[in-house]
N, C-alpha and C positions, 0 to 999 in steps of 0.2 A: 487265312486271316480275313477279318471283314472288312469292308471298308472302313467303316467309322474309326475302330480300334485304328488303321496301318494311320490314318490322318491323324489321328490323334496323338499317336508316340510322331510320326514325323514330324509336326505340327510343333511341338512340345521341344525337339531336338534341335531343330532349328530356329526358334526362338532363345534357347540357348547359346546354340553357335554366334548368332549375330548380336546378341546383347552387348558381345564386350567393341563389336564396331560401330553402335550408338552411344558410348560412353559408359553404359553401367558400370559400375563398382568404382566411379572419379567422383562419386560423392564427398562431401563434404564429411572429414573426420574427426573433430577438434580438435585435433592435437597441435594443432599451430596454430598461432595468430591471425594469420592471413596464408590461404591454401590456393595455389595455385592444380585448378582443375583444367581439363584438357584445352579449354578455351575460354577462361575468366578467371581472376582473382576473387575468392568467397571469404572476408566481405570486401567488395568494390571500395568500400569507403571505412575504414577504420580510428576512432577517435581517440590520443590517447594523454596522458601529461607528459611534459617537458622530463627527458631523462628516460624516455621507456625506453628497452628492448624487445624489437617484435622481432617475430621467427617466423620468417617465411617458406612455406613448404611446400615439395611437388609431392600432392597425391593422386595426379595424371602416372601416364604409361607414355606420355610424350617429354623432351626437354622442352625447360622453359630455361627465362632467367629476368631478372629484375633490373630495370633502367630507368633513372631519373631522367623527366625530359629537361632541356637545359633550361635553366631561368624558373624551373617552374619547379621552386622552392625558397625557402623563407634566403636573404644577403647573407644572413649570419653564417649559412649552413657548408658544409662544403658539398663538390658534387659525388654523389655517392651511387653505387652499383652493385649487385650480387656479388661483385669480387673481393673474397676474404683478404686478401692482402691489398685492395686497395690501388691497386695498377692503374685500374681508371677512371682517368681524369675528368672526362667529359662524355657527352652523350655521344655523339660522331666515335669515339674510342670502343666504346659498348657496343656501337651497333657493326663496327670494322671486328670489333674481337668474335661477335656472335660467328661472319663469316671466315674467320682465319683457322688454321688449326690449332688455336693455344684455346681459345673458348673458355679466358679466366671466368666469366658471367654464366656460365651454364650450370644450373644445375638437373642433372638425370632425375629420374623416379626414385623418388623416397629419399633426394637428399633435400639440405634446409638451406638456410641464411638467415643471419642476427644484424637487425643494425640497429644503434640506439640513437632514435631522434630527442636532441639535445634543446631546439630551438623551437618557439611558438613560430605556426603555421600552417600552411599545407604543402603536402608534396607527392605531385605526382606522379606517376610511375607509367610503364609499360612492360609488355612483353616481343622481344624484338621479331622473334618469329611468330608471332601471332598479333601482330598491332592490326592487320588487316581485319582479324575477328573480333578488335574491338576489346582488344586482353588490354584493360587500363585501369588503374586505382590507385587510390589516395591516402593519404595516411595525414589526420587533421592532427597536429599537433597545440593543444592548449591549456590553460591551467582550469 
């Protein structure tokens, strides 16, 4: 084999291999509202009326999960978190549950979350194991 050719399938092989450890294929899919990618929520900032339900989705290959920071959202609202049944109360809750073994807050790859914002505002969010990258976004609630 020649050279050019062996470099060029190896070349080609390897660019393969490491694609999926640069993020490839954590594109953005629409199928959800707000997609949680390996290290951002796509869109950062989302606008919607009083009364939506958005669906939040992991279409990473990492867990994430959704946390209100505390205060930072409309008096009317209560505090709200990626846990379907609603277990926690506060942001300190979210961020002790992300480390215990119950992990109501987490959702794996390719699962969702619904939550309907009721009230004019904004409300911030994060991602607990990845706040350090900056995983934060908003959800503007208005008529």
């Amino acid at each position: 084999m020649n050279r050019r050719r062996f470099l060029a399938i190896t070349g080609a092989g390897a660019s393969l291999t490491f694609a999926g450890c640069l993020g490839a294929g954590d594109e953005s899919t629409g199928a959800y509202d707000v997609e949680m990618t390996i290290d951002s929520y796509r869109p950062e900032e989302l606008t919607v009326e009083p009364g939506t339900t958005v669906e939040f989705g992991n279409t990473s290959s990492h867990s994430h999960n959704v946390v209100a920071f505390q205060d930072a959202y409309p008096d009317e609202a209560e505090y709200w978190a990626s846990d379907p049944d609603g277990r926690i109360g506060s942001e300190q809750e979210a961020i002790d549950d992300w480390y215990s073994t119950d992990q109501y807050t987490k959702l794996s790859p390719r699962e969702s979350f619904e939550y309907t914002f009721e009230h004019q505002g904004r409300y911030d969010y994060y991602c607990v194991p990845h706040i350090e990258a900056d995983m934060i976004g908003a959800i503007i609630v208005e008529e």
